[in-house]
C-alpha positions as a Markdown table, in Angstrom:
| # | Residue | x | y | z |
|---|---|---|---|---|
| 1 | Unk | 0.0 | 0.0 | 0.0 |
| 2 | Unk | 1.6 | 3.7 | -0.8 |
| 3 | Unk | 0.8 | 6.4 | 2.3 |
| 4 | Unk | 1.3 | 9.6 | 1.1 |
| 5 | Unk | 2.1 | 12.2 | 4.8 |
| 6 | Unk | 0.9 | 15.2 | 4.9 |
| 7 | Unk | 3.8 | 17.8 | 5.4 |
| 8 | Unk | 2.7 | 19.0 | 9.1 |
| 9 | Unk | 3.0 | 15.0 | 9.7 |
| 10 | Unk | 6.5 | 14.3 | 11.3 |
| 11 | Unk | 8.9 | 12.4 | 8.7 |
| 12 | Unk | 9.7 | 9.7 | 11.4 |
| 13 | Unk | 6.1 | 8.5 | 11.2 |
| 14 | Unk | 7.9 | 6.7 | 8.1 |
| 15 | Unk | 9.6 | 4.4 | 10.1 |
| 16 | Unk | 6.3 | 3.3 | 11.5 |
| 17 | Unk | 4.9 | 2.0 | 8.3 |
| 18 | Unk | 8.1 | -0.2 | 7.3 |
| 19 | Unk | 5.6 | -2.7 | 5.6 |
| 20 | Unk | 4.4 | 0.0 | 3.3 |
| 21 | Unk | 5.7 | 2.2 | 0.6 |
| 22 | Unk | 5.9 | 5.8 | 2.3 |
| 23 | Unk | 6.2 | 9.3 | 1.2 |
| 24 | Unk | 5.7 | 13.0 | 2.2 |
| 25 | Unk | 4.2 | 15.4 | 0.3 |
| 26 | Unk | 8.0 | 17.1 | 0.4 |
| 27 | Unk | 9.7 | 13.9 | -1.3 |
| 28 | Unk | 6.9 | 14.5 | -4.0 |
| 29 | Unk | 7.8 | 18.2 | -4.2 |
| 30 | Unk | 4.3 | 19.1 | -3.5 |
| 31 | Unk | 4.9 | 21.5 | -0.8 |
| 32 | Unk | 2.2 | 24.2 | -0.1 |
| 33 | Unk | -0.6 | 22.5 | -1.9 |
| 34 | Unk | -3.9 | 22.6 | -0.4 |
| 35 | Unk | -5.7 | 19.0 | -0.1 |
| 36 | Unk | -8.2 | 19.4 | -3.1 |
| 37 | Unk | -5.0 | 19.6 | -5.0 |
| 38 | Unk | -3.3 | 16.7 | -3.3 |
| 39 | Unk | -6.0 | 14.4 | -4.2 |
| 40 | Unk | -5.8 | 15.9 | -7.8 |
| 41 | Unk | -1.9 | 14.8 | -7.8 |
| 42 | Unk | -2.5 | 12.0 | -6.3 |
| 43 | Unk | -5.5 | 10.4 | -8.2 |
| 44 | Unk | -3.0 | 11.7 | -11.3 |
| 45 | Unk | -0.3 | 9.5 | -10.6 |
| 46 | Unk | -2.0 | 6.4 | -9.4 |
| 47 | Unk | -3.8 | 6.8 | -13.2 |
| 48 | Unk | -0.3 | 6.8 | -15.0 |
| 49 | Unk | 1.1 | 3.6 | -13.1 |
């Protein structure tokens, strides 16, 4: 399962999900971007796997 962090979510929570595949919203470069826009992204790239 991929579990995308939210960017006021501390990084270490990472750690806590070893069995998934983890990222923050900063390792995606989508910094700043409000959570109607995060779905956007999100639902984007799930489409293009």
């Amino acid at each position: 399962m991929k579990l995308l962090l939210d960017e006021n979510l501390p990084k270490r929570l990472k750690k806590d999900f070893s069995e998934h595949e983890i990222f923050t919203v900063g390792d995606k470069g989508w910094n700043s971007k409000k959570n109607g826009e995060l779905l956007a992204l999100m639902a984007a790239e799930i489409l293009m796997c």
